[in-house]
TIVO-2410 file (N, C-alpha, C; in nm, 3 decimals):
# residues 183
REC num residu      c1      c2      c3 atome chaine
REC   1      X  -0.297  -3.016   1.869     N      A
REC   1      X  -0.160  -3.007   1.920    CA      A
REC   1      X  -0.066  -2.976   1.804     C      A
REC   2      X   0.056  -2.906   1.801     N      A
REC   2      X   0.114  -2.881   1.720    CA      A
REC   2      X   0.205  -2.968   1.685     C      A
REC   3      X   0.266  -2.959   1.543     N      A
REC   3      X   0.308  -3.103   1.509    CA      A
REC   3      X   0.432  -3.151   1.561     C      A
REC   4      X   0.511  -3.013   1.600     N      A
REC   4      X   0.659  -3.017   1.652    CA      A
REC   4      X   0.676  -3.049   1.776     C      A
REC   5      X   0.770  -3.115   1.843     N      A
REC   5      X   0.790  -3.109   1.987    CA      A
REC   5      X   0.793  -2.998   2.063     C      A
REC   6      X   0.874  -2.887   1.974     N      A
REC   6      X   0.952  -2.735   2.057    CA      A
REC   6      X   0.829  -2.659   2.023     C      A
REC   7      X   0.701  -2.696   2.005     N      A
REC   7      X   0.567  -2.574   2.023    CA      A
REC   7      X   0.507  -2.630   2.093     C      A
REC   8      X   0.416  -2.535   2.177     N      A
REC   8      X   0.303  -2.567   2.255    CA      A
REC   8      X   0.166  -2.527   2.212     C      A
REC   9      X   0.057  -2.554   2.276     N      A
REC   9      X  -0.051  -2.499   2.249    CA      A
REC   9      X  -0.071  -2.345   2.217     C      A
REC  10      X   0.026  -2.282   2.304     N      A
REC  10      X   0.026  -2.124   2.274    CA      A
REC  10      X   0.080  -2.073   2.135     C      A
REC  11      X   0.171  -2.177   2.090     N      A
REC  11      X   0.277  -2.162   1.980    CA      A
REC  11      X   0.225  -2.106   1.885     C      A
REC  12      X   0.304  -1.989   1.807     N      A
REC  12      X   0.215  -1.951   1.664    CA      A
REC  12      X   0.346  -1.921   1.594     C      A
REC  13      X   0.336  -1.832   1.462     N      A
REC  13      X   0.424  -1.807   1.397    CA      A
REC  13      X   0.528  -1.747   1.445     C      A
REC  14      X   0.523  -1.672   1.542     N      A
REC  14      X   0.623  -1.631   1.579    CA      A
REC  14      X   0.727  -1.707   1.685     C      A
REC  15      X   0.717  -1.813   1.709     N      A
REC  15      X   0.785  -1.904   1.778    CA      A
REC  15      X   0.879  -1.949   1.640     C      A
REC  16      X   0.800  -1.983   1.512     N      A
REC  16      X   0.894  -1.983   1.396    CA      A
REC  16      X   0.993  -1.881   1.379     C      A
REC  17      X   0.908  -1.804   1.361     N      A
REC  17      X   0.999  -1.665   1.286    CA      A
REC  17      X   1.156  -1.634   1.421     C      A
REC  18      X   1.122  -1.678   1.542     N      A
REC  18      X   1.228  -1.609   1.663    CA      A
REC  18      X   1.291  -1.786   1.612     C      A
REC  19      X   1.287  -1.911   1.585     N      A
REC  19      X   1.379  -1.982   1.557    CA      A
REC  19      X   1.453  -2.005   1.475     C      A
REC  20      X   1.416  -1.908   1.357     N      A
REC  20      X   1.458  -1.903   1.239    CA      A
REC  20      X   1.522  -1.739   1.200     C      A
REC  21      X   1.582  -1.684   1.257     N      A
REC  21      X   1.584  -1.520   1.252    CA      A
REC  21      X   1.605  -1.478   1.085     C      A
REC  22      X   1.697  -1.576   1.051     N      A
REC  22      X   1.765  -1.563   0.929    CA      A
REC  22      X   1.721  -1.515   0.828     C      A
REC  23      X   1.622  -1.655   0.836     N      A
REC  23      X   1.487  -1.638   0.755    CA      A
REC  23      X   1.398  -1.531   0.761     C      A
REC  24      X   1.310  -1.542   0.860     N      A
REC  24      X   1.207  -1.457   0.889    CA      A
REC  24      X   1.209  -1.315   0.978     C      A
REC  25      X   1.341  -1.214   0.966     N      A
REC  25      X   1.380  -1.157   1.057    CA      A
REC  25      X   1.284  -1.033   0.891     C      A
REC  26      X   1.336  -1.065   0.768     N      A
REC  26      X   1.356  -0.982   0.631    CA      A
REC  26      X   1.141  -0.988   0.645     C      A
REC  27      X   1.116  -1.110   0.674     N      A
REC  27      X   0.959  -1.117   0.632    CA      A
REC  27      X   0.907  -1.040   0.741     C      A
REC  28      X   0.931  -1.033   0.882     N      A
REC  28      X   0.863  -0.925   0.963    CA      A
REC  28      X   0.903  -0.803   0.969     C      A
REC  29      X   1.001  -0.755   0.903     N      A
REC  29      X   1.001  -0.670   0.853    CA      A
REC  29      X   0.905  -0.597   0.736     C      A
REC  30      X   0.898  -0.714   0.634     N      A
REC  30      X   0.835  -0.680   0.525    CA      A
REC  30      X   0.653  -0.640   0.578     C      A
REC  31      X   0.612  -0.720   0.664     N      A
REC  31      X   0.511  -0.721   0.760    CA      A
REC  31      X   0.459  -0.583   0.799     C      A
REC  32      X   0.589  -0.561   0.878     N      A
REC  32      X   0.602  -0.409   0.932    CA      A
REC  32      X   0.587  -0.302   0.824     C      A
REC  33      X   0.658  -0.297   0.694     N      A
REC  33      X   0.580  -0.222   0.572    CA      A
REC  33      X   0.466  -0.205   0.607     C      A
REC  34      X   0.454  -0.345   0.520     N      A
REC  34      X   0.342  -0.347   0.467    CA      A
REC  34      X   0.213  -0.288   0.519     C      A
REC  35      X   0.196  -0.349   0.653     N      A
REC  35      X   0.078  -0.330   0.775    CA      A
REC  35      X   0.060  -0.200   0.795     C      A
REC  36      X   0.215  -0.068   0.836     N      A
REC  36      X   0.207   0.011   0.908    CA      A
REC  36      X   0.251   0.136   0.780     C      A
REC  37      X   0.341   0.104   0.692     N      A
REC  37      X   0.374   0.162   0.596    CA      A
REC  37      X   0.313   0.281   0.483     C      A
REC  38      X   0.357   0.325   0.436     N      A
REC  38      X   0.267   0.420   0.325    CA      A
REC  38      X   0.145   0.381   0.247     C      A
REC  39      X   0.028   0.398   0.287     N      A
REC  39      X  -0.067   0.312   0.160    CA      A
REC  39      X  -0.214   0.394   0.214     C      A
REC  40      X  -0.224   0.373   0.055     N      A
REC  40      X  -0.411   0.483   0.039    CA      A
REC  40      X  -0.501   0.365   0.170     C      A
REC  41      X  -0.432   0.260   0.190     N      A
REC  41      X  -0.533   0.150   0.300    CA      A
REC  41      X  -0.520   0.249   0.413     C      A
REC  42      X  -0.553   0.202   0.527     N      A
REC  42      X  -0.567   0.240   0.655    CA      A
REC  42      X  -0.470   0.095   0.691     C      A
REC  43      X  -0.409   0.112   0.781     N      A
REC  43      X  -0.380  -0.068   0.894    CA      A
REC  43      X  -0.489  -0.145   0.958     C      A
REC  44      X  -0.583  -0.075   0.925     N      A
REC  44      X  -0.700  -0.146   0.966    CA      A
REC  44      X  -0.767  -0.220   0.831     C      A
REC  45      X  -0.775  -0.156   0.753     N      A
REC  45      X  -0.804  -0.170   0.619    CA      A
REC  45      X  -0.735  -0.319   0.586     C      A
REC  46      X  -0.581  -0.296   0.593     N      A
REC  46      X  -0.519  -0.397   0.546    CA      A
REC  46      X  -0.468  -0.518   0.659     C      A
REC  47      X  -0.514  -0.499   0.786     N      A
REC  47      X  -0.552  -0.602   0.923    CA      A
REC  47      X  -0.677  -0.642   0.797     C      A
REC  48      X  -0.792  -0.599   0.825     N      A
REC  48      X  -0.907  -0.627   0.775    CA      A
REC  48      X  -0.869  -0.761   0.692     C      A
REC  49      X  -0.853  -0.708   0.557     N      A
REC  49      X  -0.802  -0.780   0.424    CA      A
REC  49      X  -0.733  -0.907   0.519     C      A
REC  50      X  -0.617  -0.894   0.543     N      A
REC  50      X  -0.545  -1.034   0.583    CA      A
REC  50      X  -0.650  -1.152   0.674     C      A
REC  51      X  -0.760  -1.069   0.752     N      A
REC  51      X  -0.837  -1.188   0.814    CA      A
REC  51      X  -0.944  -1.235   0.733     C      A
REC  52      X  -0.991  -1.147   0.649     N      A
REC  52      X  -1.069  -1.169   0.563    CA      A
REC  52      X  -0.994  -1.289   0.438     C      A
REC  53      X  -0.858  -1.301   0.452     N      A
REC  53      X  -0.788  -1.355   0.328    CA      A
REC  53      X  -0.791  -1.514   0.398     C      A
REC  54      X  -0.758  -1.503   0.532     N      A
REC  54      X  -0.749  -1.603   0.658    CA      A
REC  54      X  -0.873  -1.665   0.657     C      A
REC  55      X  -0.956  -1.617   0.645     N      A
REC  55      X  -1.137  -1.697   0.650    CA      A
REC  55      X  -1.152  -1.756   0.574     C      A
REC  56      X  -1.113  -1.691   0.423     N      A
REC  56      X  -1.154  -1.769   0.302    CA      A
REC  56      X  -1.093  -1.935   0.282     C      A
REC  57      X  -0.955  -1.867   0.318     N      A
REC  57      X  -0.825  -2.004   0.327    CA      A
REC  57      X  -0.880  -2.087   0.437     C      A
REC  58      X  -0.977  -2.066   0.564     N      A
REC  58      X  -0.972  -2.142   0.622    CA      A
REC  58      X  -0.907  -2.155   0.787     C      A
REC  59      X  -0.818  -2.072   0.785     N      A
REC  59      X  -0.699  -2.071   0.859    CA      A
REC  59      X  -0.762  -1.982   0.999     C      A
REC  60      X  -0.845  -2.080   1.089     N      A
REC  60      X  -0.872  -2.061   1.226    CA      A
REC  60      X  -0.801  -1.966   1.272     C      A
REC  61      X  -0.677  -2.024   1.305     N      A
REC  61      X  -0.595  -1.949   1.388    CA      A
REC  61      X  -0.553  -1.755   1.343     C      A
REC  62      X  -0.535  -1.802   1.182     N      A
REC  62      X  -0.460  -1.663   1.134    CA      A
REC  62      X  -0.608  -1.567   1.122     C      A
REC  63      X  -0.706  -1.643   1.110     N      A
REC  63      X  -0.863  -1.577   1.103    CA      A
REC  63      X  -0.930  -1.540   1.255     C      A
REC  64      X  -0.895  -1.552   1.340     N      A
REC  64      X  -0.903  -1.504   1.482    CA      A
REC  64      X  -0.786  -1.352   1.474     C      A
REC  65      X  -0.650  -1.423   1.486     N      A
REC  65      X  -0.528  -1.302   1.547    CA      A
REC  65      X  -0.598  -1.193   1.447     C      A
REC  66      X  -0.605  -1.225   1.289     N      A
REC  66      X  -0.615  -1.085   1.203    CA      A
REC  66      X  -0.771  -1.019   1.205     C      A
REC  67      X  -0.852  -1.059   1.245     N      A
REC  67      X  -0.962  -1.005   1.260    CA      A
REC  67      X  -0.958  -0.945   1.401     C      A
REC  68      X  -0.885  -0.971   1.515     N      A
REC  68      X  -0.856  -0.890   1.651    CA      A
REC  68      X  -0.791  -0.805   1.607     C      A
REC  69      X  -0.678  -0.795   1.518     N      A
REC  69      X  -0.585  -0.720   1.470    CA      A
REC  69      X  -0.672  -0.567   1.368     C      A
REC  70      X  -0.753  -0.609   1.279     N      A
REC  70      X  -0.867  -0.549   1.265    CA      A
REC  70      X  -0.920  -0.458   1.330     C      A
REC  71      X  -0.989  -0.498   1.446     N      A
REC  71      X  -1.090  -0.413   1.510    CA      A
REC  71      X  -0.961  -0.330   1.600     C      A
REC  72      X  -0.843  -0.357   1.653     N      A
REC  72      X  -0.795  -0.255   1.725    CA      A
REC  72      X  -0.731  -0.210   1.650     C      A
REC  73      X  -0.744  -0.179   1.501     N      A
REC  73      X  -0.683  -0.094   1.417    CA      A
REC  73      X  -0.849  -0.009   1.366     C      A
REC  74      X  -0.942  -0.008   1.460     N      A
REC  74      X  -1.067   0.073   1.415    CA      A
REC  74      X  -1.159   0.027   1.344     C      A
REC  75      X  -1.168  -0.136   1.251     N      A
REC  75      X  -1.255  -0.220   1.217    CA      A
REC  75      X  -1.360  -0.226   1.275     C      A
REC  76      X  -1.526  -0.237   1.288     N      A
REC  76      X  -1.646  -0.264   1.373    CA      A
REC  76      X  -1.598  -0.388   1.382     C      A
REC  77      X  -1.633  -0.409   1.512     N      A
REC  77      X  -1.653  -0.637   1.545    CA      A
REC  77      X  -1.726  -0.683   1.431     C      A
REC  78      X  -1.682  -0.774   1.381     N      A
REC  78      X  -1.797  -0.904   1.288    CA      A
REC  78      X  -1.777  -0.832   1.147     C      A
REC  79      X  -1.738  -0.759   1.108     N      A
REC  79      X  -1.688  -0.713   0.993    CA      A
REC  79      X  -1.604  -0.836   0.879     C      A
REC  80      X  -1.502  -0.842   0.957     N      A
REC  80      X  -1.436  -0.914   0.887    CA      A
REC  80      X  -1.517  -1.064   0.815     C      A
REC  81      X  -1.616  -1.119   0.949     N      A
REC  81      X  -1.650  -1.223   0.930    CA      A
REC  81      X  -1.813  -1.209   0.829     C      A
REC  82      X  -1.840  -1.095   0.815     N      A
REC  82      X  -1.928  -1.061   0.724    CA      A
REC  82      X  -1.883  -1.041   0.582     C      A
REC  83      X  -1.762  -1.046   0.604     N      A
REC  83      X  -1.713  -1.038   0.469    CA      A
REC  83      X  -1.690  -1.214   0.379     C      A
REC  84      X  -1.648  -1.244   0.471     N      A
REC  84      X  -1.611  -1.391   0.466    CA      A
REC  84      X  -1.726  -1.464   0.410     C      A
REC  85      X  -1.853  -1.439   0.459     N      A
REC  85      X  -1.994  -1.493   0.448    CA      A
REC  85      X  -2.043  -1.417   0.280     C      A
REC  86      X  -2.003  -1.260   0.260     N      A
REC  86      X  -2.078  -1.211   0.163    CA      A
REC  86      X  -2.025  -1.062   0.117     C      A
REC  87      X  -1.899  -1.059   0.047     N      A
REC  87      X  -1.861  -0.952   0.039    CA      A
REC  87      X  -1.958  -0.806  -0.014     C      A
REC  88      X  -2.101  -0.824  -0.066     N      A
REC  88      X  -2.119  -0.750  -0.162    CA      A
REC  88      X  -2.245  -0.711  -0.044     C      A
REC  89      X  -2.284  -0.788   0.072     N      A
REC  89      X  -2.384  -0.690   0.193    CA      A
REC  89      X  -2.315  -0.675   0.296     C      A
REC  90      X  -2.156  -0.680   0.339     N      A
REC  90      X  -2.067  -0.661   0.456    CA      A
REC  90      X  -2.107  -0.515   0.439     C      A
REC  91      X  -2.114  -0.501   0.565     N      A
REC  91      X  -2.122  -0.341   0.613    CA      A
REC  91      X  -1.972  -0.224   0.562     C      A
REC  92      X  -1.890  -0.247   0.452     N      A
REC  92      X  -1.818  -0.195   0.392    CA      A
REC  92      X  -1.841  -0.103   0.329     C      A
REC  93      X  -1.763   0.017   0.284     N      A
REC  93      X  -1.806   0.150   0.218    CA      A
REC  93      X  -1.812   0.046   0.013     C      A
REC  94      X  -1.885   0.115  -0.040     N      A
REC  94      X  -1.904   0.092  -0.177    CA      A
REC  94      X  -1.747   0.095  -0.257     C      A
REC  95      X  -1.704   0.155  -0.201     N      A
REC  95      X  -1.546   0.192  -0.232    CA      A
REC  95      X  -1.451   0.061  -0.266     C      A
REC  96      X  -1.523   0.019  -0.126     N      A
REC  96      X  -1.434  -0.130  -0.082    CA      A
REC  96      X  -1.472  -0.205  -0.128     C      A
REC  97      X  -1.568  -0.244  -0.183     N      A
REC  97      X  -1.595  -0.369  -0.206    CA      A
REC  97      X  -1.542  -0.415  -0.343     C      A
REC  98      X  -1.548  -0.349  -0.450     N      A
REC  98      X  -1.410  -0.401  -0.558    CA      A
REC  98      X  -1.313  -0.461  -0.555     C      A
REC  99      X  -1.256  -0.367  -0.440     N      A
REC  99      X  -1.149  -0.468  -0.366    CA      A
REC  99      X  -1.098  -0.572  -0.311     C      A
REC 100      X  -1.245  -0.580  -0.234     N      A
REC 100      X  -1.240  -0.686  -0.151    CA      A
REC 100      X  -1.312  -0.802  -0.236     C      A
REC 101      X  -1.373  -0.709  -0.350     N      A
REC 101      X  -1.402  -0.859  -0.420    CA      A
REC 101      X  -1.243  -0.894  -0.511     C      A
REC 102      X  -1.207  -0.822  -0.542     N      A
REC 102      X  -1.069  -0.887  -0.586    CA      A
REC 102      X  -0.957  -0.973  -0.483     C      A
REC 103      X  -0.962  -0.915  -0.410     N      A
REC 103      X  -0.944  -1.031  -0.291    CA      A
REC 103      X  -0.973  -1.204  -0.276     C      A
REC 104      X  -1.089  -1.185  -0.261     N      A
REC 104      X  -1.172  -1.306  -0.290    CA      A
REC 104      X  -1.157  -1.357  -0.421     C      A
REC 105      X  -1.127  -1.287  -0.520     N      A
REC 105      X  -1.111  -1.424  -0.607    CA      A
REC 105      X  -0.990  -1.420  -0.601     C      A
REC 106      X  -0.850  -1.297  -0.577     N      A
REC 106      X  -0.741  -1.353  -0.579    CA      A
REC 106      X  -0.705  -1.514  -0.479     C      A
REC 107      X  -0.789  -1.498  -0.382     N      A
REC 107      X  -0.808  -1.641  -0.312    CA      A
REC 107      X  -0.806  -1.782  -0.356     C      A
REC 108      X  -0.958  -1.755  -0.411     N      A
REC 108      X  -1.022  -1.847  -0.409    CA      A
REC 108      X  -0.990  -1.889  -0.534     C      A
REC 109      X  -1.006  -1.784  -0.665     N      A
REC 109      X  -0.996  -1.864  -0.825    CA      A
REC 109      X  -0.855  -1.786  -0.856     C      A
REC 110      X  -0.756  -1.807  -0.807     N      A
REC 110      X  -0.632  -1.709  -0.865    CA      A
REC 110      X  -0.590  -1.662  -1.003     C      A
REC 111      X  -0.631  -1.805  -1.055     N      A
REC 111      X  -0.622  -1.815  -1.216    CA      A
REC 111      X  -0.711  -1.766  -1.333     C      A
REC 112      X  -0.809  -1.677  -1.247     N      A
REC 112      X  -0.939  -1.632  -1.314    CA      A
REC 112      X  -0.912  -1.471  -1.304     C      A
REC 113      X  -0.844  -1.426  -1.238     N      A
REC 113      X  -0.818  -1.271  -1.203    CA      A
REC 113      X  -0.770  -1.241  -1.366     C      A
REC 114      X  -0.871  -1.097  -1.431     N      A
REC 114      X  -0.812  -1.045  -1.554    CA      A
REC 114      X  -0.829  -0.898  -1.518     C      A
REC 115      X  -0.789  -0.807  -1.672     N      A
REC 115      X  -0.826  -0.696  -1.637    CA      A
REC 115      X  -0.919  -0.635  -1.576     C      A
REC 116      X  -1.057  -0.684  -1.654     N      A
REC 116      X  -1.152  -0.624  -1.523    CA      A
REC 116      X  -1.149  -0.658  -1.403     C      A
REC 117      X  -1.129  -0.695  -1.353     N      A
REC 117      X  -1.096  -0.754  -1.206    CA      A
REC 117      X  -1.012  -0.637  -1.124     C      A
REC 118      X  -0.931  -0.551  -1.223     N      A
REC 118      X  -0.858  -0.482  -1.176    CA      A
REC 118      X  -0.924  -0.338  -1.246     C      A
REC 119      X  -0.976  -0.295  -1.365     N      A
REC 119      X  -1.081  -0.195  -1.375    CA      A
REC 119      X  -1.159  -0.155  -1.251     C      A
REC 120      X  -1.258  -0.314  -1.225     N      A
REC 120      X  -1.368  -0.202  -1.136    CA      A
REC 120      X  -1.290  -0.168  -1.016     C      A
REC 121      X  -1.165  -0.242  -0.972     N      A
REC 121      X  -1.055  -0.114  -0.879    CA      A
REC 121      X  -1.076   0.005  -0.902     C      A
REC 122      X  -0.968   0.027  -1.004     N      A
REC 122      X  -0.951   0.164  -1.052    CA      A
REC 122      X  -1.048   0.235  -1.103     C      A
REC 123      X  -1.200   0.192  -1.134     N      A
REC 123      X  -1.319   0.243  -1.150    CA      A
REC 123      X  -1.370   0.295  -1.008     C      A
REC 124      X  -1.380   0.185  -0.924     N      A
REC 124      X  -1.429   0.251  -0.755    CA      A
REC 124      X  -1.350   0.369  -0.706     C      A
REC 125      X  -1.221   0.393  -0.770     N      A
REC 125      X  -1.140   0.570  -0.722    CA      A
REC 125      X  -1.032   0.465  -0.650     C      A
REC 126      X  -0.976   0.362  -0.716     N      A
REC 126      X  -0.842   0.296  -0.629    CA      A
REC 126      X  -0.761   0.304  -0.727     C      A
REC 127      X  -0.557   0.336  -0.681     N      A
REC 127      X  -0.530   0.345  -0.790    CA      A
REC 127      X  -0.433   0.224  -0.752     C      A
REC 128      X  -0.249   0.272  -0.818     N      A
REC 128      X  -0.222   0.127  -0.797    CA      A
REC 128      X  -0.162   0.062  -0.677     C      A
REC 129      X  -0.136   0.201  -0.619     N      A
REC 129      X  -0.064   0.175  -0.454    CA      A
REC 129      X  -0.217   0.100  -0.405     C      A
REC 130      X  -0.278   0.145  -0.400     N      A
REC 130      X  -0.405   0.040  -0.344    CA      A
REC 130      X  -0.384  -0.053  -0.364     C      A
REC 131      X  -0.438  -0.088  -0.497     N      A
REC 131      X  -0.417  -0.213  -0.561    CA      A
REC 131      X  -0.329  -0.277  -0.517     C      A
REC 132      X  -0.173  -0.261  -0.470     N      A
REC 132      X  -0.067  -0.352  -0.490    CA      A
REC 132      X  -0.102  -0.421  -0.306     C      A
REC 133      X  -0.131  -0.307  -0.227     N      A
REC 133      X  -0.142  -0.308  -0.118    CA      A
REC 133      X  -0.246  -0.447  -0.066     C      A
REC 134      X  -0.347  -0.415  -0.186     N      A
REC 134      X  -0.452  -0.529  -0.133    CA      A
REC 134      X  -0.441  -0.643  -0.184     C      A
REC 135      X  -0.293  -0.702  -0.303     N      A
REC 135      X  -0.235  -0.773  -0.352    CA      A
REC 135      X  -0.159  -0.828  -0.262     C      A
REC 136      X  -0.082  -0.758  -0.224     N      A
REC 136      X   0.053  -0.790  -0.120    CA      A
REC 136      X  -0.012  -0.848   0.016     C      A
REC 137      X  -0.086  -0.769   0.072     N      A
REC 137      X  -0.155  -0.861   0.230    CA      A
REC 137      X  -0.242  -0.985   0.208     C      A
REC 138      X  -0.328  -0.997   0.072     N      A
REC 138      X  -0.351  -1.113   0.054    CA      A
REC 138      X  -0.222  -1.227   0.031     C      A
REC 139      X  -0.107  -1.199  -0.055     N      A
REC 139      X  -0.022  -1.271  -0.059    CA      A
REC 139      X   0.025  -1.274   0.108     C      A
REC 140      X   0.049  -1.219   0.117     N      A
REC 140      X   0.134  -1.209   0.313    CA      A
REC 140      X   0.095  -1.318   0.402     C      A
REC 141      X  -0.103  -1.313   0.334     N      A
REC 141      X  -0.196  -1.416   0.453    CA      A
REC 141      X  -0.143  -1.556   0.383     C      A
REC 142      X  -0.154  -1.541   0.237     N      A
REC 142      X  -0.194  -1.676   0.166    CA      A
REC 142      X  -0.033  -1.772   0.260     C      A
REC 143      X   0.076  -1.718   0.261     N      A
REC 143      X   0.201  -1.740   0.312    CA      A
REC 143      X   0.166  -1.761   0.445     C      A
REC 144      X   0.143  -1.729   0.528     N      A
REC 144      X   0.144  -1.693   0.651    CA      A
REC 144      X   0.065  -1.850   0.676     C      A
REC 145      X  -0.066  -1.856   0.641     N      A
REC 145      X  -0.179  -1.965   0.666    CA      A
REC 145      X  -0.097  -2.090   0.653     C      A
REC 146      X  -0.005  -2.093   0.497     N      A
REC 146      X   0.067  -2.210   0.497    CA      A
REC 146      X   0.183  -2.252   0.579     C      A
REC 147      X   0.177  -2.135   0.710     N      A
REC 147      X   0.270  -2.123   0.770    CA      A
REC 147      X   0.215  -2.215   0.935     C      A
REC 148      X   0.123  -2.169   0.963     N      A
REC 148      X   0.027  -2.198   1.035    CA      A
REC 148      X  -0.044  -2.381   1.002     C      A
REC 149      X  -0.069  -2.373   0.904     N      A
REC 149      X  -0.115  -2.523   0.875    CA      A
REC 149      X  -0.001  -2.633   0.922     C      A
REC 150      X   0.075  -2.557   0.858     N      A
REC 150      X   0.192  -2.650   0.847    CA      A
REC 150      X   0.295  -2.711   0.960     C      A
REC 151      X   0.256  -2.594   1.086     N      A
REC 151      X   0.312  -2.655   1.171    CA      A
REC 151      X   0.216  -2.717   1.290     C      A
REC 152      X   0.047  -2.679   1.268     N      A
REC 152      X  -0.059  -2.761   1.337    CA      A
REC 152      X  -0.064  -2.634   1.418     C      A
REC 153      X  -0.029  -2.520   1.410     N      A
REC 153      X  -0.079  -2.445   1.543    CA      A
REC 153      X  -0.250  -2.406   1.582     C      A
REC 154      X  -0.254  -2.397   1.697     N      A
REC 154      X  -0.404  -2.411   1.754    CA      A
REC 154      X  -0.455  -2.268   1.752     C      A
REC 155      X  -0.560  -2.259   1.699     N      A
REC 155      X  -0.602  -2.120   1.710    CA      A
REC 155      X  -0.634  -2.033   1.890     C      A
REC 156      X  -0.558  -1.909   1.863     N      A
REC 156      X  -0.600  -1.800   1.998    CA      A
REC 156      X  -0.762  -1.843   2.036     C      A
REC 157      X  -0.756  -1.812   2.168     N      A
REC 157      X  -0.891  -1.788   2.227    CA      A
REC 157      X  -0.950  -1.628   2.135     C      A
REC 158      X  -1.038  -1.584   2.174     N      A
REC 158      X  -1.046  -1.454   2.160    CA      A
REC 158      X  -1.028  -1.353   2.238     C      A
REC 159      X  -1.028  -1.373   2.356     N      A
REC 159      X  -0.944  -1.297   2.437    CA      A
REC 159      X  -0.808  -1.274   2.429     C      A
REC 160      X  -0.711  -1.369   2.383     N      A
REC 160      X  -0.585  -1.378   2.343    CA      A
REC 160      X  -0.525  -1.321   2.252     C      A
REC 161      X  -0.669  -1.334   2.147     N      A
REC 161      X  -0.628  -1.269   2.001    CA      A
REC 161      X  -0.630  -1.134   2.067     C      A
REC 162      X  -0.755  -1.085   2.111     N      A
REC 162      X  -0.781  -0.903   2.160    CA      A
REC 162      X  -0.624  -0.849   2.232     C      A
REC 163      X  -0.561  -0.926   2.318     N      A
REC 163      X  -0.436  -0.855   2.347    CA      A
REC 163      X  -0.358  -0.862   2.259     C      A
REC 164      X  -0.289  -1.020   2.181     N      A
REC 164      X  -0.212  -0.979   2.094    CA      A
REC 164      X  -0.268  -0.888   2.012     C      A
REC 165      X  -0.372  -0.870   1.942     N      A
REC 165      X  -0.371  -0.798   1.902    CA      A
REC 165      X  -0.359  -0.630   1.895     C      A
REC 166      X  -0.388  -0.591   1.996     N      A
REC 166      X  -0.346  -0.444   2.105    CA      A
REC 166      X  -0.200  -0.433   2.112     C      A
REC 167      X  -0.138  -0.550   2.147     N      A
REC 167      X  -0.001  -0.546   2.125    CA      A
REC 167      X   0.086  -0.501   2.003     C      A
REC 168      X   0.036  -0.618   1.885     N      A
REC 168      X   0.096  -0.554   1.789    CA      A
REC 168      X   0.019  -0.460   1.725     C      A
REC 169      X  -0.079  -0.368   1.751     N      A
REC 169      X  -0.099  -0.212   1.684    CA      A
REC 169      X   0.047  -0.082   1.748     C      A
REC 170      X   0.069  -0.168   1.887     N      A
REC 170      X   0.194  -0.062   1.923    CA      A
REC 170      X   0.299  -0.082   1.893     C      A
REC 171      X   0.308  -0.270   1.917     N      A
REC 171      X   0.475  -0.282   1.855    CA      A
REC 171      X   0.498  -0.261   1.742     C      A
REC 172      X   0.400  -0.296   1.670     N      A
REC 172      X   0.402  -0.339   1.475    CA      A
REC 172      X   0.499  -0.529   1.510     C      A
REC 173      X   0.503  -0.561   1.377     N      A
REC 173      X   0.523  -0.688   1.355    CA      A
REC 173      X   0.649  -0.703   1.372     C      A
REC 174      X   0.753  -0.624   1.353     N      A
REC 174      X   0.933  -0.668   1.397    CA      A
REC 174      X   0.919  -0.633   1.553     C      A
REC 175      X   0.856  -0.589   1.639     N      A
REC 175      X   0.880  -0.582   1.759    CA      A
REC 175      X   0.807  -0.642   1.840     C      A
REC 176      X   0.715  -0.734   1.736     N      A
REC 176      X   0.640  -0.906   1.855    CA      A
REC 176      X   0.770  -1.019   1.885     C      A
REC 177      X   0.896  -0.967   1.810     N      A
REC 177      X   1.002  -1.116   1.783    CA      A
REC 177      X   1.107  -1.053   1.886     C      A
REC 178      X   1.125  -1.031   1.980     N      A
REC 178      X   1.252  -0.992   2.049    CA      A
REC 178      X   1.352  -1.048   2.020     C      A
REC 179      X   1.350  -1.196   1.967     N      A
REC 179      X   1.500  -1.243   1.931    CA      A
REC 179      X   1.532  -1.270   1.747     C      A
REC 180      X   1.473  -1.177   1.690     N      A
REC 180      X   1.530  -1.148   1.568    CA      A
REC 180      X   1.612  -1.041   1.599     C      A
REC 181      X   1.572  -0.953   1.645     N      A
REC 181      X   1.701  -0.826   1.702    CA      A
REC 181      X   1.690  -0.722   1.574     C      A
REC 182      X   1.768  -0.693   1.491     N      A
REC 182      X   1.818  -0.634   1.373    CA      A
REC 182      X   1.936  -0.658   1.275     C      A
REC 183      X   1.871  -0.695   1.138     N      A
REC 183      X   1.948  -0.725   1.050    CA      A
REC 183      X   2.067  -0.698   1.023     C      A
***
């Protein structure tokens, strides 16, 4: 159950973000960049990354929506969660996996990330718009999860996740909040 009175079982971040416009009107926006925006990623790519960032952290709920979010951005099913288990035999192109191993330790050991970490990037053919890209959605999740913990929300069914997630590939992320409106 969620920890607040004014959420329900359905409740997720965006019950925050529409009570708080102020606040979080600038971050789903930034969302909307980020997700849909200019980048050597795909939106699937960087769906991918955020559930994959969501697994590591733990975060049920944000590890369901972004892995639905995933596959209807062109992800195979179980991808994400193969990553979660073993980045280096996930069914990922060779490309990716630098990445996604930088990911994973930006996670997990934050304080251990050095240059090479960011070489075999730019060794696999990534340059820095990549790079920042697969920086930034890990930060987005790491935020987001503490967003989610924090107020007890219950993770989507998977059926739930599959529409929201269908949903926001059309709306993008400022047009899941109808009552943020425009800045």
């Amino acid at each position: 159950m969620p920890f607040l009175k004014s959420h329900t079982d359905k409740s997720g971040p965006g019950d925050v973000f529409q009570a708080y416009p102020e606040i979080y009107r600038h971050w789903a926006e930034m969302g909307q960049q980020l997700i849909n925006g200019p980048s050597p990623l795909t939106p699937g790519e960087r769906e991918m990354i955020q559930g994959f960032t969501a697994g590591l952290l733990g975060c049920q709920f944000a590890y369901v929506a972004h892995s639905a979010a995933a596959v209807a951005r062109g992800i195979e099913p179980g991808v994400v969660e193969k990553l979660v288990a073993d980045v280096a035999s996930a069914p990922v192109s060779n490309k990716l996996k630098p990445l996604l191993a930088l990911v994973k330790k930006l996670v997990l050991q934050p304080n251990d990330i050095t240059q090479s970490d960011a070489d075999a990037v730019f060794a696999a053919g990534w340059d820095e718009a990549a790079y920042h890209s697969a920086v930034a959605c890990t930060a987005r999740m790491t935020f987001m999860t503490k967003i989610v913990h924090g107020h007890g929300f219950i993770p989507m069914t998977p059926e739930r996740a599959k529409a929201a997630a269908e949903h926001r590939a059309k709306a993008g992320y400022v047009g899941l909040y109808p009552k943020l409106g425009k800045g």
